[in-house]
C-alpha positions as CSV (number, residue, x, y, z in Angstrom):
1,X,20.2,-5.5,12.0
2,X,21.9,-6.1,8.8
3,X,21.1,-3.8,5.9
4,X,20.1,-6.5,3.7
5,X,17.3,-7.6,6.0
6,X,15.8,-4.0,6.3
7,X,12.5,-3.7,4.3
8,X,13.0,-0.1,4.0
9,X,16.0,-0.7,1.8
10,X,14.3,-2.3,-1.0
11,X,12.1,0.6,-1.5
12,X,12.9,3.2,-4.7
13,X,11.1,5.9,-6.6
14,X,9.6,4.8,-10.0
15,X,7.8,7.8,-11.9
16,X,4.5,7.0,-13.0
17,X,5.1,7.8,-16.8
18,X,7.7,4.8,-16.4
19,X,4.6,2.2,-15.5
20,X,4.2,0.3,-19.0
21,X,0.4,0.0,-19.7
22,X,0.8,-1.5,-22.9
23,X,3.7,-3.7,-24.8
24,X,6.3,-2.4,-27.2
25,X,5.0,-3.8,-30.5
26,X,6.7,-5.4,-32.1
27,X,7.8,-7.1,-28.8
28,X,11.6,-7.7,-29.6
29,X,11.8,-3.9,-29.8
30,X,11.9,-3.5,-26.3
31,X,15.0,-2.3,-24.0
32,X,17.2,-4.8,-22.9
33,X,19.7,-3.5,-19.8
34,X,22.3,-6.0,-19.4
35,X,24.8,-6.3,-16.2
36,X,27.7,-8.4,-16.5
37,X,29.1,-9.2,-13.5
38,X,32.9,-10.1,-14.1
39,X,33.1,-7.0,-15.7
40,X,30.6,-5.0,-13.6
41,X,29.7,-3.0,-16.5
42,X,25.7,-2.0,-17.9
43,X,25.2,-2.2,-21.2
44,X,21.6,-0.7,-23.1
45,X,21.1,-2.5,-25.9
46,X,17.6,-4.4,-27.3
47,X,15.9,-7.6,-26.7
48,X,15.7,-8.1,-30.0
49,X,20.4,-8.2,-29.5
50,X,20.0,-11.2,-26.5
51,X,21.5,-13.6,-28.7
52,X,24.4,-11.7,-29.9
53,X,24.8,-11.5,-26.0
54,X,23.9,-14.3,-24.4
55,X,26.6,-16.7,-23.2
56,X,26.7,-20.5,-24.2
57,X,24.0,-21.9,-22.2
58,X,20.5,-23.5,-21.9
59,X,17.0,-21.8,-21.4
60,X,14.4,-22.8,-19.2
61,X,11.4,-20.9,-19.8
62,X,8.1,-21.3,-17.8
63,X,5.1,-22.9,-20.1
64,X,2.1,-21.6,-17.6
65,X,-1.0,-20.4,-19.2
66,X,-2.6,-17.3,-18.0
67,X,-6.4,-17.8,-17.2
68,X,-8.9,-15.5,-17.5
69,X,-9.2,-15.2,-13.5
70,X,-11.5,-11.9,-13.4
71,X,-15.4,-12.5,-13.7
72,X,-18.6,-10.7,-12.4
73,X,-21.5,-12.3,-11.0
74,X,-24.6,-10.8,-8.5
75,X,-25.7,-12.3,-5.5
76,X,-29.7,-13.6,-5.2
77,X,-30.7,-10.1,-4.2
78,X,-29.1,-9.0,-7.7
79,X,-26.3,-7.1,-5.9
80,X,-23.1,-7.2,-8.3
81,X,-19.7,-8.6,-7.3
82,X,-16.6,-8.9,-8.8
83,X,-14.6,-12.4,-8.2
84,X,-10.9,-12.8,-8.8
85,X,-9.3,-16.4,-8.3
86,X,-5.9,-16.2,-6.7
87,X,-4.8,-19.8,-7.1
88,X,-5.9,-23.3,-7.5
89,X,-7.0,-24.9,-4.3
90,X,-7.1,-28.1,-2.7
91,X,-10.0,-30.5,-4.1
92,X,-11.0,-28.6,-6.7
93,X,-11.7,-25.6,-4.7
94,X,-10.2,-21.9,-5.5
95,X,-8.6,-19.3,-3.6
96,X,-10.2,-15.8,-3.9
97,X,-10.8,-12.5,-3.7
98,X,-14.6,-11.5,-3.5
99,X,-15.6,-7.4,-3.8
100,X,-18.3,-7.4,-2.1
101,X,-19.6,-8.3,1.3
102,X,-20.0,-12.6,0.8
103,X,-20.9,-15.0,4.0
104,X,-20.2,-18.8,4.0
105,X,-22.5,-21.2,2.2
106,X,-23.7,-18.2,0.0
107,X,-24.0,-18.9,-3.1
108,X,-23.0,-16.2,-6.1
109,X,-23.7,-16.8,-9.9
110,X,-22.5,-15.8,-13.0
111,X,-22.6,-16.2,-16.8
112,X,-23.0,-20.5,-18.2
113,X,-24.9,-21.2,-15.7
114,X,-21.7,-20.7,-13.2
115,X,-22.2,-21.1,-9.0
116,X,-19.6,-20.4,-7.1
117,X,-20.0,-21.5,-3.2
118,X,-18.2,-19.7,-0.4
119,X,-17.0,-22.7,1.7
120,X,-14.4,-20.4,4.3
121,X,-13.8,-16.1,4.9
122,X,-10.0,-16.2,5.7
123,X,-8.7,-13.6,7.9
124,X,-6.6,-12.0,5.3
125,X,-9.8,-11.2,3.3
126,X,-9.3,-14.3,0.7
127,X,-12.3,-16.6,0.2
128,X,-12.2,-20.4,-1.0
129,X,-14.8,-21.2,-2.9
130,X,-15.9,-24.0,-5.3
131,X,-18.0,-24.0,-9.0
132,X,-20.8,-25.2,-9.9
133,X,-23.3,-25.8,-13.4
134,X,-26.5,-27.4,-13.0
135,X,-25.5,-28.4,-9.4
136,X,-23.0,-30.9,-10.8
137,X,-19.3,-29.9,-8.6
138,X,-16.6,-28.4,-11.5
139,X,-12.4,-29.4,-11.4
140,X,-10.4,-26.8,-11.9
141,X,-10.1,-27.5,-15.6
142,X,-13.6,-27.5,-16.2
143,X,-13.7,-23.9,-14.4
144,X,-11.1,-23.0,-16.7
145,X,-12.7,-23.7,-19.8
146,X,-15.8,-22.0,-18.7
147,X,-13.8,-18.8,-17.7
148,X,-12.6,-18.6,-21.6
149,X,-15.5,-17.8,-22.3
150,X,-17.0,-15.5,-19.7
151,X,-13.4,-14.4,-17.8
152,X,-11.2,-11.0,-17.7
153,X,-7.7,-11.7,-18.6
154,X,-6.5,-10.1,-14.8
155,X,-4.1,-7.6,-15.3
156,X,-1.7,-6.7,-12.5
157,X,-2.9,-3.4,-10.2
158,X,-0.4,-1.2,-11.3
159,X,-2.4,-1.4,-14.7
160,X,-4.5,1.6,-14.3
161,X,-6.8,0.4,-17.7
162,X,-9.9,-2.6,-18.2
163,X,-8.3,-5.4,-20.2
164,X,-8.7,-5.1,-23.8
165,X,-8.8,-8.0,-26.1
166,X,-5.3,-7.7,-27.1
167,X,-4.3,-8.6,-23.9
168,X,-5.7,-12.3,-24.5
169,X,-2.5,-12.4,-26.9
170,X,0.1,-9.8,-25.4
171,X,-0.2,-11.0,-21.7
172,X,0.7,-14.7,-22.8
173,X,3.9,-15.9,-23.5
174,X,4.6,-18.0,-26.7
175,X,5.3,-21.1,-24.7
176,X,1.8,-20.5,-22.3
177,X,0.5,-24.2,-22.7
178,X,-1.3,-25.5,-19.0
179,X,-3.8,-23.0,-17.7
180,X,-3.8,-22.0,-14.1
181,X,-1.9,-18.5,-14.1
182,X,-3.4,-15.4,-12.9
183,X,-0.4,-12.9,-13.5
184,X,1.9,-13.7,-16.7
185,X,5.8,-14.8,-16.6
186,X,6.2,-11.3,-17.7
187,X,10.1,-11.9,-18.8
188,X,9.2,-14.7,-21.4
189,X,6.2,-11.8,-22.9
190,X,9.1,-10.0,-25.2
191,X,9.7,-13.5,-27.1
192,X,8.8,-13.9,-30.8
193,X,8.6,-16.8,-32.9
194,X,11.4,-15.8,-34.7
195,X,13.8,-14.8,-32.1
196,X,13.0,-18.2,-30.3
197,X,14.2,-20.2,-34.0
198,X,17.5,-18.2,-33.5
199,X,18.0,-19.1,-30.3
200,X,17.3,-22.6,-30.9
201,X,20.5,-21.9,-33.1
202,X,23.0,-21.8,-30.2
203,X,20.9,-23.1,-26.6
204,X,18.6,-26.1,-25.8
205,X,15.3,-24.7,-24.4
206,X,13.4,-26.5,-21.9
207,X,10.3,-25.5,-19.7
208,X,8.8,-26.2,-16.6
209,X,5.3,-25.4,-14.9
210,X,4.8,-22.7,-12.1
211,X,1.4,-20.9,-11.8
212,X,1.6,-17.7,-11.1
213,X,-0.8,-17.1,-8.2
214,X,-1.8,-13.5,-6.9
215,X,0.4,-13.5,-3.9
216,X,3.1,-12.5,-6.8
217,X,1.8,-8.4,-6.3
218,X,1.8,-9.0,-2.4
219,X,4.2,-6.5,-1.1
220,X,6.6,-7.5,1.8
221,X,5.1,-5.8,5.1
222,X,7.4,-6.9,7.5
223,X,10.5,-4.5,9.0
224,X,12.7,-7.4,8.7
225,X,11.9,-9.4,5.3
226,X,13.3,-12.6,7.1
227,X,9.9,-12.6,9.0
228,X,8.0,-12.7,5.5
229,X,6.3,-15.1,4.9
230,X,6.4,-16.1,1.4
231,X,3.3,-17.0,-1.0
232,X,3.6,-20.6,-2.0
233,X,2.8,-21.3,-6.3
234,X,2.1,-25.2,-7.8
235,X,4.7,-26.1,-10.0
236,X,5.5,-29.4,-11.8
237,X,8.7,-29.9,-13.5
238,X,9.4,-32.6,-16.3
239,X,11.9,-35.2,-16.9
240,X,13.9,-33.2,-19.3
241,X,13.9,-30.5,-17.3
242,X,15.0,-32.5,-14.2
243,X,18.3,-33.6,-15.8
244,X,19.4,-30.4,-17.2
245,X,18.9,-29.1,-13.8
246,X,20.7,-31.8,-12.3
247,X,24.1,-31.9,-15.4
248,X,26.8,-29.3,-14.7
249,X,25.2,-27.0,-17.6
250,X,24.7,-23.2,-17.7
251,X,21.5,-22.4,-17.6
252,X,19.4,-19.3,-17.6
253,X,16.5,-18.4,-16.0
254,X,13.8,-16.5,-18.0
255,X,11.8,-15.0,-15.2
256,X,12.0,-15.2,-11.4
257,X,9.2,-17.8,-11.6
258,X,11.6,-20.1,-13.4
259,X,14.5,-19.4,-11.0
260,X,12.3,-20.3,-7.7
261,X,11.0,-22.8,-9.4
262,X,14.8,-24.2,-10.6
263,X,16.2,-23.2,-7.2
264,X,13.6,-25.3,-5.2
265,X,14.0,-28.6,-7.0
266,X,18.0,-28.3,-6.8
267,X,17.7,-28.2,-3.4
268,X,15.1,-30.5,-2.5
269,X,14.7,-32.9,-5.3
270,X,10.8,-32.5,-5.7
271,X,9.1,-32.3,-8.9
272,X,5.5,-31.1,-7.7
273,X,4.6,-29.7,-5.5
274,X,4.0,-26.2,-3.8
275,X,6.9,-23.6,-4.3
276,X,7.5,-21.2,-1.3
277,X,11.3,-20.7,-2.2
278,X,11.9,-17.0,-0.8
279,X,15.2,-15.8,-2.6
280,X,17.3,-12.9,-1.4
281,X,20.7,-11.9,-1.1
282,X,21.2,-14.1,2.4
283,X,19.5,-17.1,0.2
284,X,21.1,-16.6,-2.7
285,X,20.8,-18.7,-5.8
286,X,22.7,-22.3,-6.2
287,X,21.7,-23.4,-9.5
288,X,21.0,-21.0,-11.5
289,X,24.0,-19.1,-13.7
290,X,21.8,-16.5,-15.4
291,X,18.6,-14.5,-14.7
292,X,16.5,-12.7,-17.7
293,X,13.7,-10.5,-15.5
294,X,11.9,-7.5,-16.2
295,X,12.1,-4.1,-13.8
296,X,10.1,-5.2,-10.3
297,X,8.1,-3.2,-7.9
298,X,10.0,-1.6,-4.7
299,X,9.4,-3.8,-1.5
300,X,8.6,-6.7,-3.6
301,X,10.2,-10.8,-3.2
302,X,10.9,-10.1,-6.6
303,X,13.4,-7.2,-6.4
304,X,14.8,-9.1,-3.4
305,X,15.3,-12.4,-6.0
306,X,17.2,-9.7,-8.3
307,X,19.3,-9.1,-5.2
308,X,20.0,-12.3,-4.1
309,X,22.0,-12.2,-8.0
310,X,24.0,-9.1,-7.6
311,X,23.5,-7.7,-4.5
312,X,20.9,-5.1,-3.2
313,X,23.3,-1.9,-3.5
314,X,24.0,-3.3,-7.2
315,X,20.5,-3.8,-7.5
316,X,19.6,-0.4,-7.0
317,X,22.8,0.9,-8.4
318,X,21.4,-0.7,-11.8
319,X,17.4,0.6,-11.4
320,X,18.6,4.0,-10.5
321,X,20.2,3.8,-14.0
322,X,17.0,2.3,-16.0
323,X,15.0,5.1,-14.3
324,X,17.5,7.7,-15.7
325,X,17.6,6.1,-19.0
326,X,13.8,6.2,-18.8
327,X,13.2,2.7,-19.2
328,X,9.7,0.8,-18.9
329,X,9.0,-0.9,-15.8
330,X,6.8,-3.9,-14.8
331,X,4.4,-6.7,-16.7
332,X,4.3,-5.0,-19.9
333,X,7.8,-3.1,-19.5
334,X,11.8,-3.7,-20.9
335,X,14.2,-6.2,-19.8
336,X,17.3,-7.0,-17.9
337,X,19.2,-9.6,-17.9
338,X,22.7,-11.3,-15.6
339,X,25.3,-12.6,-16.3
């Protein structure tokens, strides 16, 4: 088998002191590892230097809105469960997780007056459900709006910590606009206000829509990652956005939502739909000149993405480094970006 389809070969070791719990405040302070590829050279400078270092291109950021996905509820015997959605589902139902032992057509209820009814157990432990208030059938905006109120902001597993109110603001990116995230775009988080007016400067920034579902933390468990099957995200992409991609322009990608997201539309021309684009270094990117991406969990699509960039041996090559230069890894960690 080849080397680059071995699951075993993605794997690394990450001390735990390297897990970032919490941001670098102020957020532009954080470590920026950059790879140039024509020259094959690292460089360790800040995020806060991207635009000194960025080449002449555009940015496509992703404008998803992280909801507040975690809530707790009890059963009618009063027994407590925890409820975490994983995606939007088909008419205005939801994908979930359920801790605690649920059967279908049970009814669970939570703060506002909230129902949610199971409607099908899934074999991989996942539940869809749909809301209720006052017996009157919620959409998924209407859940939403209620989960403001009542909801955890859900941070990813490797977070060993309850959320805390900053995370409401630090676990959003500046351009978070159309709720239905559960996990952030973690490579847009080290963004100011500020830096964004200087870039503006030098690049055209666009945006397109990709919610972030659960499945983004599922590990890869097959020997041979072409048998994977990947975890498919709803994404809508504008007009705008649809021409750059389409124009000969360099663009980069801030996060590895925005590069599956890119990737999938330049090869099949849809704007909406459900993205299942599995990127690695036997798929590697067509579109895409640049990748900005924070430091990704072993065994993961998303270190494969990386490698479908650079390579896996470069890939590894370059997180060996971080670790040795004791960067921060994961949602809340430092960045690296490609080019």
């Amino acid at each position: 088998m080849n080397e680059d389809f071995l699951l075993s070969n993605y794997d690394y070791s990450l001390p735990n002191e390297l897990i970032a719990n919490f941001p670098i405040l102020p957020k532009e302070n954080a470590r920026l590892l950059v790879y140039e590829r024509k020259k094959d050279q690292i460089s360790h400078l800040y995020f806060k230097d991207l635009n000194s270092i960025l080449p002449q291109c555009d940015i496509i950021f992703n404008d998803t809105k992280v909801i507040k996905a975690r809530i707790y509820g009890h059963k009618d015997t009063g027994s407590k469960i925890e409820l975490f959605i994983n995606n939007p589902f088909a008419n205005e139902s939801f994908l979930v997780q359920i801790r605690g032992k649920v059967k279908k057509d049970q009814i669970l209820y939570f703060e506002q007056n909230l129902q949610a009814k199971i409607l099908q157990l899934n074999n991989d432990g996942t539940r869809i459900v749909e809301f209720f208030t006052h017996q009157k059938k919620l959409n998924h905006q209407e859940v939403f709006d209620i989960l403001d109120h009542i909801g955890h902001i859900p941070l990813p597993p490797y977070i060993k910590r309850a959320d805390e109110n900053s995370d409401s603001i630090n676990y959003q990116s500046i351009f978070a606009d159309k709720k239905g995230a559960v996990a952030a775009p973690t490579a847009s988080l080290h963004f100011s206000e500020d830096m964004i007016k200087q870039l503006k400067k030098n690049h055209n920034i666009h945006t397109i829509t990709l919610h972030v579902g659960a499945g983004t933390f599922k590990s890869v468990e097959c020997d041979n990652i072409k048998d994977h099957k990947m975890h498919s995200e709803f994404f809508q992409i504008n007009d705008e956005t649809c021409k750059i991609i389409d124009s000969n322009q360099a663009l980069l990608g801030v996060g590895t939502t925005v590069t599956r997201c890119v990737e999938y539309y330049s090869r099949y021309k849809i704007k909406e739909g459900f993205c299942d684009l599995f990127l690695h270094p036997h798929n590697k990117p067509q579109r895409l000149n640049y990748l900005l991406t924070n430091f990704h969990l072993p065994k993961s699509t998303l270190i494969m993405l990386v490698s479908a960039f650079i390579g896996r041996e470069k890939t590894l090559q370059i997180y060996t480094q971080a670790i040795k230069n004791k960067y921060r890894f994961y949602s809340y960690g430092d960045s690296m970006l490609i080019i």
